[in-house]
N, C-alpha and C positions, 0 to 999 in steps of 0.2 A: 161778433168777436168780443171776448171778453179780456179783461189784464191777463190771465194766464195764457191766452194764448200767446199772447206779445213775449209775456214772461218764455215760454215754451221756447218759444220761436228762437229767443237770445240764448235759452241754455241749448238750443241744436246747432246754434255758430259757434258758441265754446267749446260746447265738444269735437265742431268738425275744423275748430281752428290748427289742431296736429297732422289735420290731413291736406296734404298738397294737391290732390286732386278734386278735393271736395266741390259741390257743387249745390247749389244755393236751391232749396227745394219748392221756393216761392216766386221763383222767376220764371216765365215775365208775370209783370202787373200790371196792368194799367194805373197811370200816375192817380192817386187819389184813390185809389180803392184798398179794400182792406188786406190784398192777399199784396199790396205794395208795400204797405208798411211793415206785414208781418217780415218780405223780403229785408227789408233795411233794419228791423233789429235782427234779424240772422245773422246780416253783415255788421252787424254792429258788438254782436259779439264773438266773432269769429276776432276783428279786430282789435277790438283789445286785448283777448287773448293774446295777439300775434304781435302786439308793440306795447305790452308789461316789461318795463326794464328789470331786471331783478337787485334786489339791493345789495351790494357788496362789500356797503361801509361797514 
């Protein structure tokens, strides 16, 4: 597993952070392997996606 795929993985949670049904395509993992943590940046950029306040000042 290389940085881009981590990389990857976070821009496929950004992208599926507009989708409500989205479904996480590295789950399951087993804790400590690498298809775990590709899961957790998915989630990790679905989530910021999904709690960016926008600025209004």
């Amino acid at each position: 597993m290389s940085g881009h795929d981590l990389y990857r993985a976070y821009q496929e949670g950004l992208a599926a952070a507009g989708e409500v049904g989205a479904v996480n395509p590295y789950v399951p993992g087993a804790p400590g392997t690498a298809r775990a943590l590709l899961a957790n940046m998915w989630l990790r950029g679905r989530l910021k996606h999904a709690l960016e306040v926008p600025d209004d000042t």
